[in-house]
N, C-alpha and C positions, 0 to 999 in steps of 0.2 A: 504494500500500500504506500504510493508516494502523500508527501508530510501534508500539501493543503489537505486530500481526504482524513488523513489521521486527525488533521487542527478539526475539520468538520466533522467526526464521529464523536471527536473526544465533546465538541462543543455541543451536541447532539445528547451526549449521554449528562453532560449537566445543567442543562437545560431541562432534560425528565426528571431529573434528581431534586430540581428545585420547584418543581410542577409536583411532585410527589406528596402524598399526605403526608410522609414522615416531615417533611422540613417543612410543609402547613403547618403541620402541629409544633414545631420549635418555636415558630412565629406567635402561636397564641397560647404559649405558657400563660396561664393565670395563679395567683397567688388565690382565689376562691375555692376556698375549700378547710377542712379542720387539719390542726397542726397542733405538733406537739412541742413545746418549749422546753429546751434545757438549759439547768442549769449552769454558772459561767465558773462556780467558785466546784461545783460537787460531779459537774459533768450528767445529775440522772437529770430525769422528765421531772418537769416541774409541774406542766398544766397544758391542758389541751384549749386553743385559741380558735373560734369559728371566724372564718372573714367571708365576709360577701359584698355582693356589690349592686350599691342602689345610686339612681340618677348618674351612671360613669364616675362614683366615686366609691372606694372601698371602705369598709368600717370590719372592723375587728373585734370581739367579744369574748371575754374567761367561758369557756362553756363550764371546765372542769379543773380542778385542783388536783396534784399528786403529790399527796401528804405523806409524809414522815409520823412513824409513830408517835402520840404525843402533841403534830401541832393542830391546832385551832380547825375543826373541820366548817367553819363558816365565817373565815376574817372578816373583818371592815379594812376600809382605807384608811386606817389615823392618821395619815401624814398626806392625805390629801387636801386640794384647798375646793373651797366653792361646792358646787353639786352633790360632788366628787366625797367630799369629807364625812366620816364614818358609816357610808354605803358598803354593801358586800361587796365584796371583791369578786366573788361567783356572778357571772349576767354582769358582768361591768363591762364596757366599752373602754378598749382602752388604745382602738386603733383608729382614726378617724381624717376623711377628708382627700387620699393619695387619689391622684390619678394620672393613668397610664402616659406614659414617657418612655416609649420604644420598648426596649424587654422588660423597663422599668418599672415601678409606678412611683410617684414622686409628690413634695408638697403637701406631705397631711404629716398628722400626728400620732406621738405614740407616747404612752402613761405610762411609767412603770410602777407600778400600784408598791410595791414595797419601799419605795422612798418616797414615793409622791408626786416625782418631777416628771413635766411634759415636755418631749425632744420634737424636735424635726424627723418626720421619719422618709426612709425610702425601702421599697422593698424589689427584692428579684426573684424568682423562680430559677430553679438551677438546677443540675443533673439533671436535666428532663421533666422539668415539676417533684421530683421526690423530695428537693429539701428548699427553703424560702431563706434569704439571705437576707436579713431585719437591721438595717443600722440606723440605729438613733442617738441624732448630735443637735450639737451646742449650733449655732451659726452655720459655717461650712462644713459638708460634709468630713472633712478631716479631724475634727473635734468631735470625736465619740466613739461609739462602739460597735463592734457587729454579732448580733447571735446567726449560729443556721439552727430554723426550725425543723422538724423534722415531716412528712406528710404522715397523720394519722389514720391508722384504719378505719 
């Protein structure tokens, strides 16, 4: 086979490849769906997180807690402010307002109910939707933190 046909098979075969469900579905990772939080200091699951998305904008919710012998099976937010301030921390919202930014979603917020404080948040979908990439910061994204969630059964 002289090289323009090769350039033209080769350009042929990824052209199908990018026409193909698989790489559809790369394109529309969504972060919609239950997740499961770990821990940053103990590495287990901490709490199963629901996100959905209403008016193209995602919001986030504690569905469940994964307690440790011993603690509190129905916290409040003590050290929250406003609303927020000694509500359960079970059915709390504490993801609120992102929306989509290429594989991103960007612009909203996120609570961390055990200190109180509300970050900038951005989220990703990653390994192929199995784990969500959560960082929430100060100002510019380079001021903060990253968890990867895990996808829940």
């Amino acid at each position: 086979m002289n090289l323009p046909l090769r350039l033209a098979a080769s350009a042929s075969l990824a052209a199908a490849f990018l026409a193909s469900p698989a790489a559809a579905a790369a394109e529309d990772l969504t972060p919609v769906g239950r997740w499961t939080t770990i821990d940053d200091s103990t590495h287990k699951p901490k709490s199963v997180i629901r996100i959905w998305e209403e008016d193209g904008k995602l919001l986030g919710k504690i569905e469940s807690l994964i307690l440790e012998p011993g603690e509190d099976p129905a916290p409040k937010c003590d050290k929250c402010d406003g609303e927020r301030k000694d509500q359960p921390v079970i059915g709390m919202v504490i993801l609120w307002g992102l929306t989509r930014d290429g594989k991103e979603w960007s612009g909203g917020k996120i609570l961390d109910p055990d200190n109180g404080k509300t970050y900038r948040c951005l989220v990703e979908p990653v390994e192929g939707g199995a784990k969500l990439k959560v960082r929430g910061y100060i100002g510019i994204s380079l001021l903060g933190r990253t968890q990867v969630w895990v996808k829940a059964d």
